[in-house]
N, C-alpha and C positions, 0 to 999 in steps of 0.2 A: 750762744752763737752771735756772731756779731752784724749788727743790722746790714741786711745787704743794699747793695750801691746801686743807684740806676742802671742800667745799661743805656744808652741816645743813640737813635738811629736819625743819620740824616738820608732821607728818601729825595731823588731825582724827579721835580715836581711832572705833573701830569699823567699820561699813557703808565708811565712805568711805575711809579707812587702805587697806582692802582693793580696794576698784574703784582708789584711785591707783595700788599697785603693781603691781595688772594691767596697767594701763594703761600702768606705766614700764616694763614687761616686754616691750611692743611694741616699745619702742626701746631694749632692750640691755640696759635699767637692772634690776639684780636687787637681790635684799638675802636669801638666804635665809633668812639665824638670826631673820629673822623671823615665819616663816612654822612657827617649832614654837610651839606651844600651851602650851606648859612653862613655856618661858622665863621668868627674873625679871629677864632683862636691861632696861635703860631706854635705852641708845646702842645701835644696830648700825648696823656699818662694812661698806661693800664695797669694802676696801682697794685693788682693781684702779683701782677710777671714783675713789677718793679721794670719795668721798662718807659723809656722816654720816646717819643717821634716827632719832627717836625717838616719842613720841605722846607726845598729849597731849589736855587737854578741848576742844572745838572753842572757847570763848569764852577760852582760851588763846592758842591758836596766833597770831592777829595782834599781842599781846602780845610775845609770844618773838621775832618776826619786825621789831614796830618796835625794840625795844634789842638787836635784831643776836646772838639767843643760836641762832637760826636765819636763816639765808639767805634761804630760804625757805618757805614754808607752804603748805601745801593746807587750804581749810577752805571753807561754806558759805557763800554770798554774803549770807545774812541778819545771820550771825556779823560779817560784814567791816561792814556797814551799821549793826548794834550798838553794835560795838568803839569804828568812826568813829576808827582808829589811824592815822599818818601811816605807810603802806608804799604800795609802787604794786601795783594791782591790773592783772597785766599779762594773764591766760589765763584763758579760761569751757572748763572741760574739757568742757562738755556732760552730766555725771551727775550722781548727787544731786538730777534736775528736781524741784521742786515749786511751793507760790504763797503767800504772804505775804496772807492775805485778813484780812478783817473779816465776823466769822460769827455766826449769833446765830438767834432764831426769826425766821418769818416777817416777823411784825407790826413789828418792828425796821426795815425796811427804811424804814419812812414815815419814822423818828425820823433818817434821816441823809439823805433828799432834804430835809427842809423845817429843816435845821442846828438840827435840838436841842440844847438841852444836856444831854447822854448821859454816863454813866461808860463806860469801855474798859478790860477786866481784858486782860491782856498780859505772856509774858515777853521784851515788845521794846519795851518804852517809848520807847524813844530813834526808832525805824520808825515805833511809832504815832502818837506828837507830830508826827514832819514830815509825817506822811500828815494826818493832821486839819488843822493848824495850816498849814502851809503848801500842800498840794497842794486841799484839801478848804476851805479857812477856815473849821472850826468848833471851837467852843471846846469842849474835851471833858475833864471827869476823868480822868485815867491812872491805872490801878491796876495797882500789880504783883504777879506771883502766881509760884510758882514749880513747880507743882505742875498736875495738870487743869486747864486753863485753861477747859474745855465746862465746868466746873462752876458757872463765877460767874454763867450768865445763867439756868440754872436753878435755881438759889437763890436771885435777885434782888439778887448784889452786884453786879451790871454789865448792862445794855442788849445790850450787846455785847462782841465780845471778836477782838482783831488776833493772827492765830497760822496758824503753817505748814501747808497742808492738802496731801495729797497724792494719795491717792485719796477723802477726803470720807466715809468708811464710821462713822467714830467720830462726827463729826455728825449725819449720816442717823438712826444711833441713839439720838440722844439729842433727836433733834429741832430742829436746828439745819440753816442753810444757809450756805453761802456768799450774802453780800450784795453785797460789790462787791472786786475784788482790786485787791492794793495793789502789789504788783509780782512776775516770775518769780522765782524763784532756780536754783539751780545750783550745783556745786563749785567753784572761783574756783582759781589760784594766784597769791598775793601775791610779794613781794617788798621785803627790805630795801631803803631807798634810798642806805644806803651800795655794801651790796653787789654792787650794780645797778649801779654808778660802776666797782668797783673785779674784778669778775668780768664786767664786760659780755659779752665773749666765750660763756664758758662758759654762762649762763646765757641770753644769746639762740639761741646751737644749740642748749640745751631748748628752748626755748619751739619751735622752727622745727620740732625732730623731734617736738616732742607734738602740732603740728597737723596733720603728714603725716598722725598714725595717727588724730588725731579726725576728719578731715576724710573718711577712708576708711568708719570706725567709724559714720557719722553716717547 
């Protein structure tokens, strides 16, 4: 038999790095020398599984995943809708839930039933264009920001503002709401479209053992 190939998983660093390997821990998959805090390593290997992992920024990971420097990726389905990279989006692992809304004060709410023309401060411009432009048809400013995004409608650079809510608490605060949501999210795993060709096997018995244990989990 012919020696078999790594598989590279690039993990969306932090919160979600952490709920994946839980999660691979269901079904066999370990990686300890991850799990020290020390570490300055950037590869760890679980030479048994022949498997690679490393982290990375989540607007990374489907980068690394379309030019094949990973297999596969775990990362946030907002990140994947961003990115808009050619990999297949093959698993909704079920965590990481949140909602892609369009939030802003009250009064906002009139300025998008009757298709104002509005600024929209955003760090998802590419989300907020097809939401406006094509699911919504109104023609809207995009602004990018990279930083507090609840900040631009209380300053008055934006009307409103497209951005990830999760429990809604940092809005409330600042006097904003949710207006209208633009889609769910969730942690997603991607997939190279070579690799998908060329590990089929291997890669759909993941996918099969990560939905025993989501579909248990759920």
């Amino acid at each position: 038999m012919d020696e078999q190939r790594y598989l590279t998983f690039a993990l969306g660093k932090g919160r979600l790095a952490k709920q994946t390997l839980r999660t691979f821990e269901k079904i066999g998959i370990t990686c300890e020398e991850m799990k020290d805090p020390d570490t300055r390593k950037l590869i760890f290997v679980n030479e048994d599984l022949k498997l690679r992992f490393f982290l990375a920024k989540g607007p990374d990971v489907p980068t690394y995943v379309e030019y094949g420097a990973a297999d596969i990726g775990i990362v946030g389905e907002d990140t994947i809708l961003e990115e808009a990279r050619n990999i297949y989006e093959v698993l909704d692992l079920g965590f990481g839930k949140c909602r892609m809304c369009v939030c802003g004060p009250r009064e906002s709410k009139e300025l998008l039933e009757h298709q104002e023309l509005i600024r929209v401060a955003t760090k998802y411009p590419r989300i907020a264009k097809n939401y406006f432009y094509n699911q919504k048809h109104q023609t809207v400013e995009i602004i990018k920001l990279n930083g507090s995004i609840e900040l631009a409608p209380i300053v008055g650079l934006s009307e409103v503002i497209v951005d990830i809510v999760e429990t809604g608490s940092t809005l409330r605060e600042n006097g904003l709401e949710v207006l209208e949501e633009v889609c769910p999210l969730s942690a997603r795993m991607v997939v190279n479209q070579v690799s998908m060709k060329m590990e089929y096997e291997r890669i759909t018995q993941l996918i099969t053992d990560l939905k025993s244990v989501l579909s248990i989990s759920e």
